[in-house]
C-alpha positions, 0 to 999 in steps of 0.5 A, a space after each residue: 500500500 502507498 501513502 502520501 501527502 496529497 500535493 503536499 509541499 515543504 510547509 505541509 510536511 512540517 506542519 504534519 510534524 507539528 500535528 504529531 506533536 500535538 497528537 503526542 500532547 495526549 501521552 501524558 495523560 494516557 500515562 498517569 491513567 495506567 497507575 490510577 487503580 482499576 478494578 481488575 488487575 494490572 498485566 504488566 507484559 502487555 504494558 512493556 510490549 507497548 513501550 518496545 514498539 514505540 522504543 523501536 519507533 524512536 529507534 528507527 526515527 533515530 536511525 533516519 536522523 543518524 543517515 540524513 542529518 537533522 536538516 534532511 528528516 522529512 516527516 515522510 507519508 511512511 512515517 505518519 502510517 507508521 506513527 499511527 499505527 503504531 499508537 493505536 497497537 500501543 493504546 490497545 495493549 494499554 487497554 490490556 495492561 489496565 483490564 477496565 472496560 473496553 471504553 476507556 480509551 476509546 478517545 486516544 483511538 479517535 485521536 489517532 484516527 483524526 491524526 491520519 484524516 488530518 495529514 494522510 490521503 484515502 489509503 492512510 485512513 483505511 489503514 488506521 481505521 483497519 488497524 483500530 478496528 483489529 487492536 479493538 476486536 483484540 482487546 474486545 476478545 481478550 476481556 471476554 466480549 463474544 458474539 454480537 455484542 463483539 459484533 456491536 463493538 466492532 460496527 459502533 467503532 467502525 462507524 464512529 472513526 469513518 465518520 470522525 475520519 472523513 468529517 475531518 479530511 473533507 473540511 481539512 481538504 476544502 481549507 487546504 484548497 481555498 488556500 491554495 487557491 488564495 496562493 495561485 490568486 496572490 501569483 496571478 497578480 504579478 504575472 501579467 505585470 510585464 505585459 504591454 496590452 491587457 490581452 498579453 498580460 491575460 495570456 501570461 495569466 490565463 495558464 495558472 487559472 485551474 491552479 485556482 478553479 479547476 478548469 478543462 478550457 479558459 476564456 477571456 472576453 472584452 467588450 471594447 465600445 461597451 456596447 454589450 457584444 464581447 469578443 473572445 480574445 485570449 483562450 487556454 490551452 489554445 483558441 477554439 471554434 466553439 470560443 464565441 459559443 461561450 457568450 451565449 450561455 445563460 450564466 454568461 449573460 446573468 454575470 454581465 447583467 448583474 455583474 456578479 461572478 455566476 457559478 454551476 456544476 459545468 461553467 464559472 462566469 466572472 465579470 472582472 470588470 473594466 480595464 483599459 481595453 474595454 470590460 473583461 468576462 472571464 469563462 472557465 469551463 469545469 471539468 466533470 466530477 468536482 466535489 468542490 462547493 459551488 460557494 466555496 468555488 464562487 468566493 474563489 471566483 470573486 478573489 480571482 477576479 480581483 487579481 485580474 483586475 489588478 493585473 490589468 490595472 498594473 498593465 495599464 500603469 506600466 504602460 502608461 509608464 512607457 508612453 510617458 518615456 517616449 512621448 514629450 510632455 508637452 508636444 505630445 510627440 515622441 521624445 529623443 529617446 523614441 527619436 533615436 530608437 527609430 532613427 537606428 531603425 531605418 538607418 539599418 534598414 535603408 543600408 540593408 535594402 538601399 532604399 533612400 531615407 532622410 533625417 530633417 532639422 527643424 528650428 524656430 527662428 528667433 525664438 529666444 526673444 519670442 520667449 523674453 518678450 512674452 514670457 515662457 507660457 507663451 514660448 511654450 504655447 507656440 512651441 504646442 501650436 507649430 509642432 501640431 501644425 508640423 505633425 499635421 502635414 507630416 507623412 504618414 510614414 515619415 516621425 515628427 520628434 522634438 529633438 529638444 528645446 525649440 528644435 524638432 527632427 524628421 525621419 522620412 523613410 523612402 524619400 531621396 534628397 530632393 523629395 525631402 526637400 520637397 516635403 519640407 518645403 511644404 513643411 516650413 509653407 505650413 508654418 510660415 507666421 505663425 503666431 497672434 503676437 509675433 510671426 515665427 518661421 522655422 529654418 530646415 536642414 536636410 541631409 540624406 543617408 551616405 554609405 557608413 553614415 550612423 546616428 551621429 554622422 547624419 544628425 550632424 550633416 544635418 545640423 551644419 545644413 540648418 547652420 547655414 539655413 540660418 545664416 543665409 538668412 533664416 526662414 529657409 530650407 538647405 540640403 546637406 551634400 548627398 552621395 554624389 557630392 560627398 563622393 
């Protein structure tokens, strides 16, 4: 026969150890019961055969501890059967030494048994419960007790442990499941921290959910426009065909509508709540045959989607981190950070497929007067106003970024020299006098990419040619020299 510890884990073993101790808090009381007087008299041998059994369990426990070392005794499944086995053999053969009624050690059986419901699976019950009924139709037998009233004996003790043994083990496995569940709920938290989108963050999260409820398939469902009409969009173990069907279920439409998690012997439906991509169902689908509660599975529920929600709200919180360092606080347009991501990027890929790409200067003429004569409020509203208008006639293809202060850069992929001086041409026509206080105009240089060029080659050809725009007399567009030149 096998024994174990049912998904036992590190802290269960030793919390079992503890369990044992507390069980053995009894024997103190067992043993000043032995030199109380009884009514029949004491038999010694039956006394000092139950001291060798536990002398030999001591012994055998020494033994482990002399191959292993302190740090490597586990309280294994082996141990705990052996332990309560041998207790009851030893309370048995105490009911023979004293030679009272056969009641009167009853309680310590029970103790025993409670002991295996409480840290031992279905085959360490049966063995204790087989083991106290034998010693107690021995001991039965030994005082005496013959026919049915042995029979009585036998069916009153049986029926009495099996009660108190799974009476036990069914609310230490109900606990000891909520808790693992409230465990995977407290992981699910972190687990789609790093995720970009809320659909990836559910895709890192949804593999752990039958850690909380079992579950053969899980469905997420995001109502986008709030309009009622959820989509799935992330599933486990894998997208199905019958995905969308889950909507139409009966429990998946009370739970949108009353926005309370619905459970039944074949679905969990929980309405987590909105996020930032829209309101988010949760669809698990059970397997057959779970003996958990429907309560107790809907209070679980409720925790999960509290998890979920602070995923996503972490997920929104680190994305919003993220846009924040890409995006320049005042402009609204991307920042030098994302500028200089993106410039390595086409640069690459113009060398790679020699495509044409070139890297725009932009600044505004005259604009520390602007800024001393009206202030830096109003600096900064028409930096708001002339970078709106730039962003409105940049290509689609093409990134307007704020280089800095009054400077602004553009990347225009797939555009020889000219056509970027085309482009920007228009650009600076856009922009001509802007401005209710005082006209402002902007001076451009234009440099296209040459064989070898890198980051700092091609901002700085571009730069000499916005040098020149300005001292040509400003409000102008120049060209840095392109490959024929340079050659």
């Amino acid at each position: 026969m096998r024994f174990s510890f049912d998904g036992a884990t590190e802290h269960n073993y030793r919390m079992g150890l503890m369990k044992a101790v507390y069980a053995l808090a009894v024997v103190p009381v067992f043993a000043v019961t032995l030199f109380i007087p009884h009514d029949t008299g004491f038999r010694a041998p039956a006394l000092y055969a139950g001291f060798g059994l536990i002398g030999l369990v001591a012994a055998w426990v020494g033994w482990k501890l002399f191959k292993s070392g302190p740090g490597g005794l586990w309280f294994s499944p082996v141990m705990a059967a052996t332990m309560a086995s041998v207790a009851i053999v030893v309370i048995g053969l105490a009911q023979v030494a004293a030679g009272g009624p056969d009641e009167v050690y009853l309680g310590f059986f029970l103790v025993a048994n409670v002991f295996v419901a409480v840290v031992g699976d279905l085959a360490m019950r049966l063995l204790g419960l087989a083991v106290t009924v034998v010693v107690l139709v021995s001991v039965a037998g030994d005082h005496g007790v013959r026919g049915w009233t042995l029979v009585t004996v036998v069916i009153m003790t049986t029926a009495v442990s099996a009660a108190s043994s799974a009476m036990t083990a069914n609310s230490i496995a109900d606990l000891i499941g909520i808790g693992r569940s409230r465990v995977h709920v407290d992981e699910l938290t972190v687990l789609g921290t790093r995720a970009e989108t809320i659909e990836a963050g559910l895709a890192a999260c949804l593999p752990a959910v039958p850690g909380v409820i079992p579950a053969d398939r899980v469905v997420a469902f995001l109502d986008r426009d709030e309009s009622g009409s959820y989509l799935p969009v992330v599933s486990w173990p894998e997208p199905g065909e019958g995905d969308g069907e889950l909507a139409g279920l009966e429990a998946f439409r009370e739970a949108g509508a009353t926005r309370r998690s619905v459970v039944d012997r074949t679905h969990c439906v929980i309405p987590v709540g909105k996020t930032t991509s829209g309101d988010l169902l949760l669809v698990i689908v059970r397997p057959a045959g779970r003996s958990r509660s429907l309560a107790s599975v809907k209070e679980i529920a409720n925790a999960l989607a509290g998890s979920l929600l602070r995923m996503s709200g972490r997920v929104a919180f680190v994305e919003e981190l993220r846009r924040e360092s890409m995006v320049d606080p005042l402009t609204a347009l991307p920042n030098r950070r994302t500028l200089m991501d993106r410039l390595e990027v086409e640069l690459e890929r113009s060398s790679r497929t020699g495509t044409p790409m070139c890297l725009a200067m932009v600044d505004l003429d005259h604009f520390k007067e602007y800024n001393d004569d009206f202030g830096h409020l109003a600096g900064d509203e028409m930096l708001r106003l002339v970078s709106a208008t730039m962003a409105a006639g940049c290509r689609r293809q093409d990134l307007l970024a704020r280089f800095g202060g009054e400077e602004f850069c553009f990347v225009l992929t797939e555009c020889d020299l000219a056509g970027a001086v085309a482009v920007m041409e228009d650009i600076r026509a856009l922009t001509y006098r802007l401005g209710d206080r005082r006209a402002v105009t902007i001076s451009i240089g234009v440099a296209t990419r040459v064989e070898g060029d890198d980051i700092e080659a091609i901002i700085d050809r571009a730069d000499r040619a916005l040098y020149e725009a300005k001292e040509a007399g400003r409000d102008l567009v120049r060209a840095a020299p392109g490959p024929e030149s340079s050659a």
